[in-house]
ChimeraX commands (.cxc) that place a marker at each C-alpha (Angstrom):
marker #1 position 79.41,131.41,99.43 radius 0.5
marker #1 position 80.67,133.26,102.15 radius 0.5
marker #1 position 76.65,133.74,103.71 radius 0.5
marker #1 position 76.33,130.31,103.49 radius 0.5
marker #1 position 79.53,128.81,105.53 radius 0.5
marker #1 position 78.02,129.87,109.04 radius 0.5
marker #1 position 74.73,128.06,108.32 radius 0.5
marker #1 position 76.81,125.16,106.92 radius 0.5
marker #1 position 78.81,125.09,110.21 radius 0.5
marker #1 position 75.53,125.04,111.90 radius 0.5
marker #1 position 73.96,122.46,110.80 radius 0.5
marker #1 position 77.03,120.65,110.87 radius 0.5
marker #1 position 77.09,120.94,114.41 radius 0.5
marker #1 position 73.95,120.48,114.82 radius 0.5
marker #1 position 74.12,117.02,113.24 radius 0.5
marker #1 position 77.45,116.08,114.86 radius 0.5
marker #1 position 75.40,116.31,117.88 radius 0.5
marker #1 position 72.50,114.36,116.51 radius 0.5
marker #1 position 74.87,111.30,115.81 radius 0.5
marker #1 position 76.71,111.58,119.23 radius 0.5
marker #1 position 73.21,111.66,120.63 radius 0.5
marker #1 position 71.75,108.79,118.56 radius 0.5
marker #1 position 74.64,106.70,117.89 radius 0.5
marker #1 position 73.46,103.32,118.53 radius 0.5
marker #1 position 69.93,104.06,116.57 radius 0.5
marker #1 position 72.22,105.02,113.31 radius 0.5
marker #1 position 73.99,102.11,113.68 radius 0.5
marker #1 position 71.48,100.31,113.99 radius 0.5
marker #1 position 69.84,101.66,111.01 radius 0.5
marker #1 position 72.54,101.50,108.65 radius 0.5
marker #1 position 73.43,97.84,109.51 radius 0.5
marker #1 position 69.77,97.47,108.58 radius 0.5
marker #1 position 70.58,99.79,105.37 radius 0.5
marker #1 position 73.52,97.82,104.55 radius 0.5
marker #1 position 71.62,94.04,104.87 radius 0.5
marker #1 position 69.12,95.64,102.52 radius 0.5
marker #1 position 71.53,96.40,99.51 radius 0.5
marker #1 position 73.64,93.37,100.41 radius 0.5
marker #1 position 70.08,91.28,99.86 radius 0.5
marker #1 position 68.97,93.19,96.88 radius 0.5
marker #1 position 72.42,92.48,94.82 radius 0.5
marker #1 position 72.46,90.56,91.75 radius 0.5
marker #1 position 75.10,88.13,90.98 radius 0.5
marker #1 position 76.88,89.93,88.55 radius 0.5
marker #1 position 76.82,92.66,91.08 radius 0.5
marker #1 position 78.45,90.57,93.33 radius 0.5
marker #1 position 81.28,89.49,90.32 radius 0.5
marker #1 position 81.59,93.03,89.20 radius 0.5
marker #1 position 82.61,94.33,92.67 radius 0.5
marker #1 position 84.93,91.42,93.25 radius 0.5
marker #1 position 86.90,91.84,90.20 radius 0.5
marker #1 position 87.25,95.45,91.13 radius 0.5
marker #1 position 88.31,95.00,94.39 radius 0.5
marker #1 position 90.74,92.65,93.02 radius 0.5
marker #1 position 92.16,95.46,90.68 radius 0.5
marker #1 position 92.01,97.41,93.64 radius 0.5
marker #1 position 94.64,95.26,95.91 radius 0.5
marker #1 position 96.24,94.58,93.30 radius 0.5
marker #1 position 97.24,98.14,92.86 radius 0.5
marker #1 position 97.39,98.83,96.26 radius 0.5
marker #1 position 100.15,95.87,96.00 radius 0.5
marker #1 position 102.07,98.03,93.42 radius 0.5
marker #1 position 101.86,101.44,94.87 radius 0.5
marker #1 position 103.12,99.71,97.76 radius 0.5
marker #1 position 105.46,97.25,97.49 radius 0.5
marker #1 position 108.28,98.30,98.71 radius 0.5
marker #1 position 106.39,99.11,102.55 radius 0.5
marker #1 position 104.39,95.79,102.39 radius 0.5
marker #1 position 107.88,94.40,101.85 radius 0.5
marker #1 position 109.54,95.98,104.86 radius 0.5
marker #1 position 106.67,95.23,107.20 radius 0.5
marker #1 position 106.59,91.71,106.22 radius 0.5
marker #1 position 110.40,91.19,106.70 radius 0.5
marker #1 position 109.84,93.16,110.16 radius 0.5
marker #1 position 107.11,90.40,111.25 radius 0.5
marker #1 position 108.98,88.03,110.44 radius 0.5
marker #1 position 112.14,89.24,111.93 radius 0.5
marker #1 position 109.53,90.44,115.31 radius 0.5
marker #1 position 108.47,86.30,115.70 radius 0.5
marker #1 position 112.13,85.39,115.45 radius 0.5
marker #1 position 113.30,87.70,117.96 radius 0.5
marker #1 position 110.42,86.32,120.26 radius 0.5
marker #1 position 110.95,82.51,119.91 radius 0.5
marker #1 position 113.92,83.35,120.08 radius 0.5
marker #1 position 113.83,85.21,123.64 radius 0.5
marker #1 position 111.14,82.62,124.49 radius 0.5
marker #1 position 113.78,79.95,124.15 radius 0.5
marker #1 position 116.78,81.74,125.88 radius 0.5
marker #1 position 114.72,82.06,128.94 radius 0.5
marker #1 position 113.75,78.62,128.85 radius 0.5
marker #1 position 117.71,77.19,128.76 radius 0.5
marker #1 position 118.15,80.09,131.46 radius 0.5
marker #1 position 115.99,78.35,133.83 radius 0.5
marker #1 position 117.05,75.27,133.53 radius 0.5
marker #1 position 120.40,76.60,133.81 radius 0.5
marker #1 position 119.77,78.08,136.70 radius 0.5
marker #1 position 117.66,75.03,137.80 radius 0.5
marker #1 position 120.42,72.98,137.52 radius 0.5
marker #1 position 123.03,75.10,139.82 radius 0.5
marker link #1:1,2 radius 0.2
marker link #1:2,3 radius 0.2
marker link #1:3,4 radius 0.2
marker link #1:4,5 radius 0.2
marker link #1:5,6 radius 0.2
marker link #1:6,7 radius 0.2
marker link #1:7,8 radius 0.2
marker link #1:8,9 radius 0.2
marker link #1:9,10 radius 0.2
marker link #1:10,11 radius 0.2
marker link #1:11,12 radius 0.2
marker link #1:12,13 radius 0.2
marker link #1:13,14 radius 0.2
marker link #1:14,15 radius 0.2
marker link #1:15,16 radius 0.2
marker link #1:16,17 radius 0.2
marker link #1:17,18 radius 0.2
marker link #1:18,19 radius 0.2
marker link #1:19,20 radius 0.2
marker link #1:20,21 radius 0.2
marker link #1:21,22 radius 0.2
marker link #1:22,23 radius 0.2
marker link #1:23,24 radius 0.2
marker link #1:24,25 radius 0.2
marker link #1:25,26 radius 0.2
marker link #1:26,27 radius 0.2
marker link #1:27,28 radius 0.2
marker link #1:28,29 radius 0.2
marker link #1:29,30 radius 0.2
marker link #1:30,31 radius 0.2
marker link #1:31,32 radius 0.2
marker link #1:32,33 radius 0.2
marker link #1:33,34 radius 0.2
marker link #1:34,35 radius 0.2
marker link #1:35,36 radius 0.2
marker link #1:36,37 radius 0.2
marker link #1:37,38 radius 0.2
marker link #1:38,39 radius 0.2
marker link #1:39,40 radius 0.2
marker link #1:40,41 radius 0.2
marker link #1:41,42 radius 0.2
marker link #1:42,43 radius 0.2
marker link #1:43,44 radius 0.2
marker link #1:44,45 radius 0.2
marker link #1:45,46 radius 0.2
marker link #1:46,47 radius 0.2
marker link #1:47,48 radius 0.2
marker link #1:48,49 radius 0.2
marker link #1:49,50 radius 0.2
marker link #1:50,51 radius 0.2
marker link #1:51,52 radius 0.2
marker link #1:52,53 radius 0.2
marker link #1:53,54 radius 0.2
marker link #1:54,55 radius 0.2
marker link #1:55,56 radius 0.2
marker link #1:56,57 radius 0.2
marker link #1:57,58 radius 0.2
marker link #1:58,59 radius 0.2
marker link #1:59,60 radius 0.2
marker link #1:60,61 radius 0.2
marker link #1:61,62 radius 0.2
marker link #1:62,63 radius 0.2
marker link #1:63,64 radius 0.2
marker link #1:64,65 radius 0.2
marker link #1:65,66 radius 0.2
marker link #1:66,67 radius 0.2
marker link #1:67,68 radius 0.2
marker link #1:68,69 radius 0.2
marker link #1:69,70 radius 0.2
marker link #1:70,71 radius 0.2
marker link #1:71,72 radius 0.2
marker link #1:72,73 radius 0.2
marker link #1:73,74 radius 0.2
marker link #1:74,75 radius 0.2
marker link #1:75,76 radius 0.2
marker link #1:76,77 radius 0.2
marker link #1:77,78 radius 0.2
marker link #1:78,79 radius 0.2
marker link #1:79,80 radius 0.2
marker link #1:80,81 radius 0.2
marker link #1:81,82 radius 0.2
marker link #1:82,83 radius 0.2
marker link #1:83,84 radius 0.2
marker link #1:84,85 radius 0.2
marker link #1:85,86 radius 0.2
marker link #1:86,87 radius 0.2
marker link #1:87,88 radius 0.2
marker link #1:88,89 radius 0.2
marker link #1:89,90 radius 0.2
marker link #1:90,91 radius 0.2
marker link #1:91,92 radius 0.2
marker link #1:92,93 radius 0.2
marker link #1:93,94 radius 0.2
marker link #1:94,95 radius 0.2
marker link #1:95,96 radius 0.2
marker link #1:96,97 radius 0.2
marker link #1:97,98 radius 0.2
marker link #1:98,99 radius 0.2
view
């Protein structure tokens, strides 16, 4: 295993530079790559991966309900602040307007 990690790093490199090189022709190609299989998928292809990705969130939601929580409440509490702000500069200048 140990032979092998230098020509592993090597050809890593070597194809980190390739991409960095040939970025937008990659792309390019796997936007093609990506139309292709997007074209080529049955319906119940398309159900199956919904319902997953429906389990999916939904246990995302679970494992993390508690943060989505907080960061919610701190949006929420973020636009209040602002309108808030917003309108205390606006009675500000027309206090000062009317001075």
């Amino acid at each position: 295993m140990a032979a092998n990690s230098p020509i592993r790093e090597r050809k890593r490199v070597s194809q980190k530079k390739y991409y960095a090189i040939n970025l937008e022709t990659e792309r390019q190609k796997g936007r093609s790559r990506a139309e292709r299989l997007k074209m080529s998928r049955t319906l119940e292809d398309i159900e199956s991966h919904r319902a997953r990705h429906r389990l999916a969130q939904a246990r995302y939601r679970a494992a993390n309900k508690l943060k989505l929580k907080t960061e919610s409440w701190q949006y929420r509490i973020k636009k209040k602040r602002g309108m808030e702000r917003e309108q205390d500069e606006i009675d500000y200048e027309e206090m000062m307007a009317s001075v």
